[in-house]
N, C-alpha and C positions, 0 to 999 in steps of 0.2 A: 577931387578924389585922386586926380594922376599926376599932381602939383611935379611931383616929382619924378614921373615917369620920365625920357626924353623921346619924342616919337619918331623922331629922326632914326631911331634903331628899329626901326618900321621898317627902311631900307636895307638894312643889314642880310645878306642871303642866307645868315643862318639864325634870324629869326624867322620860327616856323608856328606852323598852328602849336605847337606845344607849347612856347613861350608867349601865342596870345591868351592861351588859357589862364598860365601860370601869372604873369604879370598884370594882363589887363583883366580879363574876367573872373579870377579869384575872389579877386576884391569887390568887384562891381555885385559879384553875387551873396559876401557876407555884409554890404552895406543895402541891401533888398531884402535881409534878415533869414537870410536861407541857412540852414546847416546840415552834416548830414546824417544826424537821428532826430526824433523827435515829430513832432505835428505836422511842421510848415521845415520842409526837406527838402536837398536838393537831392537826386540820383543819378549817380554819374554811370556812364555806357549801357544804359539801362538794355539788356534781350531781348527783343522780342519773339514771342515763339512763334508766331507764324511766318514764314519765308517770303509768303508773298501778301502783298494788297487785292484782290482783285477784286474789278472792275466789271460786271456781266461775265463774260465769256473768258476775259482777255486777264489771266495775270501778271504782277509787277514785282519781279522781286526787288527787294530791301537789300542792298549791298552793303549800308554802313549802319551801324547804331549809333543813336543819338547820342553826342557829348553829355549832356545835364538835359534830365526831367524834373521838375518842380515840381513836388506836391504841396496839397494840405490836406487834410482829414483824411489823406488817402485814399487821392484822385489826384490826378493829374492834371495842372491849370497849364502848363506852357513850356515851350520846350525850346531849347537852347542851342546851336551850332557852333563851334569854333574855325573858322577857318584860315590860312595863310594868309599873310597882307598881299601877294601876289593872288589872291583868288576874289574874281567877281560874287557879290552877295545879294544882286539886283537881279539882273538879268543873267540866269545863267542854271546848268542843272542844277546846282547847288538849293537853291529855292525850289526846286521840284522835288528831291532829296529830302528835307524837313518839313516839306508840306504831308510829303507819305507818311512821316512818324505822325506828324499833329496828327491824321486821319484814321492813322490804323484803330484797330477795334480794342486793343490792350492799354489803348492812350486816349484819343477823343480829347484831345486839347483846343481849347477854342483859338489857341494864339503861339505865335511860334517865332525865333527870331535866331538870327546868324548876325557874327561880329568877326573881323577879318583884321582888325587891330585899329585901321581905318578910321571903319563906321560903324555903326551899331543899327540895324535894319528889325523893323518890325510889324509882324504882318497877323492879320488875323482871315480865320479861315475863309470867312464870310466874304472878304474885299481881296479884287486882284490884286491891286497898288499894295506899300506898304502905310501903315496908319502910322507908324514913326522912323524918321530916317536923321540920321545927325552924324556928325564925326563925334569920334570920340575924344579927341583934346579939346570940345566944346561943350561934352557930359552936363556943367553946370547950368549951361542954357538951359537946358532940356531936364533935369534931372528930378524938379517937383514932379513933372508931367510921368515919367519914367516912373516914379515907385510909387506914384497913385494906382497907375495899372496893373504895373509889378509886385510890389512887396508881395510877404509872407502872409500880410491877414485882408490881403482881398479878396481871397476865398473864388475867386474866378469869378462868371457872372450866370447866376442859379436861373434866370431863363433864357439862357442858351445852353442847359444842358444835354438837351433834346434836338439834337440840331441835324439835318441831311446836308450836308455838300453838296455843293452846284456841279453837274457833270461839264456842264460847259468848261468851266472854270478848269475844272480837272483836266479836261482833254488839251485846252491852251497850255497846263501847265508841263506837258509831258509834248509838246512840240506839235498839236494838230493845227490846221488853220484852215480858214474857209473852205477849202475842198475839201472837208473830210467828210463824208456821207456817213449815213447813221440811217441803217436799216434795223427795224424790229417786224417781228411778225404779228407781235401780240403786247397789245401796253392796255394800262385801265388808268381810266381817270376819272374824278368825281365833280372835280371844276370847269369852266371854259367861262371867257371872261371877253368881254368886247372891251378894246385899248384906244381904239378911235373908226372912223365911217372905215370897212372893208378891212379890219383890221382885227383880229382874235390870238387871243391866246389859251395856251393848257399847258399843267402841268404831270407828268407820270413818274414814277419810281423805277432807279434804274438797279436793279437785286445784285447782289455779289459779300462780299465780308464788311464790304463797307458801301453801306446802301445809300446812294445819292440819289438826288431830283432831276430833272433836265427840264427846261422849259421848250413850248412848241409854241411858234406862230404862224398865223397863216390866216389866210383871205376867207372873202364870203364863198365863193365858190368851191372851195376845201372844208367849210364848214358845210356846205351842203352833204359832201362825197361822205363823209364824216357821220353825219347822223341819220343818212342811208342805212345803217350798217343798223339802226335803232327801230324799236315800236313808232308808229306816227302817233301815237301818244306823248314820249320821250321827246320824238323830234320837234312837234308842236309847240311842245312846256318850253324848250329851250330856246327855239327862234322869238316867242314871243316877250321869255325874262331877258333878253338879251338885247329887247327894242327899249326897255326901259329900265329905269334906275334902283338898282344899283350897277346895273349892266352887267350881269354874271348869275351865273347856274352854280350853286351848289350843291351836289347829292350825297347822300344817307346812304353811305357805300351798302349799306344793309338792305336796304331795297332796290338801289340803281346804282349804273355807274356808265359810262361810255367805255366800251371795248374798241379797236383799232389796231391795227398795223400799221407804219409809219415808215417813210422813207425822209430824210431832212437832210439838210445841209448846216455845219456848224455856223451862227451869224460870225461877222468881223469884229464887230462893237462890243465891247464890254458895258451892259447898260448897268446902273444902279437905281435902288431903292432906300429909303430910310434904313432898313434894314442889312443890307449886304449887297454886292454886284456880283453878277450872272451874265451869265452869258449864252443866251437861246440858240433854239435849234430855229433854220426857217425850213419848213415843210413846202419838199417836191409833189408829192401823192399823199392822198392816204389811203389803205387796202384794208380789202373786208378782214380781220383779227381770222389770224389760225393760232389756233391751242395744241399743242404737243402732248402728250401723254406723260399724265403724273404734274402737271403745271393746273 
């Protein structure tokens, strides 16, 4: 595809993000079958109208619009960043930057990716890492793999359209790290799950524009403090599905659920799943659940 690109002008101090769009990603994006009317579109600087992300309590404004949103049927499958060949695409705010559009509530794109002239980086929301990473003077290596995911008629992928972000994940992505405490006063949950001997998890809803998950774990002893807070009915049903298999409580938010307040500490570990990687909360306390007015 860049047969004839020379990428030595990668070096060049006055090639800039405008000449990686122009040069490199123009083309990358009309051979992925994108254009820009029609079905399967690309949308360049697309607005978004809300200023901010937020997060519970905490807002995030949005300082840049996204270079290119991808549609099809009109929706949003993946979104696109240009950046300088002097600018990191891995580790750096720029990945925290494109993760907020993927997320905002006007876009909800399951997959998001930034190219620097370099490389071409590819991440989905689900997974910290990226799920494709290559230079781009190698594209052919890579490039079945690239528009299997990409192209215009893959239509994204219809059961993930319903999806919550991992808070965890979120807070890593915007600079927190294991000391960062995470107090609620009031969380509900329907699950808790035994992971191995002395060892439990649960997951709660964290509210805001863009509503994410967080996971908690924590010990036997914290699972006691935990469903104190419950009928000895509740507490009974759960100590005893929790001694055996499948080892987990799930409730019928409609008749039950576990209330709680929660004090945690973010974990260090990115763990994964078949699914997507997350990254848990480990629980200091838990406190009897206070309700605020109007909640």
């Amino acid at each position: 595809m860049f047969t004839s690109f020379d990428f030595s002008a990668l070096s060049d101090p006055d090639f800039k993000e405008d000449s990686v769009r122009e040069e490199l990603l123009v083309p990358l994006i009309k051979a992925l079958g994108y254009a820009p009317i029609g079905d399967s579109k690309v949308v360049r600087s697309k607005a978004l109208v809300h200023p901010y992300v937020s997060i519970g309590l905490q807002p995030r404004k949005i300082s840049i619009i996204p270079d290119y949103v991808f549609m099809s049927g009109g929706k949003p499958l993946w979104i696109l960043d240009a950046k300088a060949p002097t600018e990191d695409v891995v580790k750096s705010s720029h990945v925290e930057q494109v993760y907020s559009y993927a997320i905002h509530p006007e876009i909800r794109a399951e997959l998001y990716a930034l190219c620097n002239g370099h490389e071409f980086v590819l991440y989905e929301i689900r997974k910290f890492d990226p799920i494709l990473r290559f230079r781009l003077s190698e594209i052919g290596s890579y490039w079945d793999k690239l528009y299997r995911m990409l192209n215009s008629f893959a239509q994204g992928n219809p059961a993930l359209v319903e999806y919550a972000p991992d808070f965890g994940i979120y807070l890593r992505r915007i600079g927190a790290n294991s000391e960062t405490l995470f107090i609620a006063p009031f969380c509900k949950s329907c699950f808790i799950m035994r992971v191995e001997d002395d060892k439990y998890t649960t997951n709660t809803t964290v509210p805001g524009d863009v509503e994410m998950v967080m996971s908690l774990d924590f010990n036997g002893a914290q699972l006691d403090k935990l469903l104190s807070f419950h009928s000895e009915e509740l507490a009974s049903f759960t100590r005893c599905a929790l001694t055996r298999q499948p080892y987990h409580v799930s409730l019928d938010p409609s008749e039950a659920k576990f209330d709680f307040g929660v004090i945690a500490l973010l974990a260090k570990d990115v763990e994964q799943n078949t699914e997507e990687s997350y990254i848990p909360f480990v629980v200091t306390d838990f406190t009897a659940p206070t309700q605020f007015d109007g909640e």
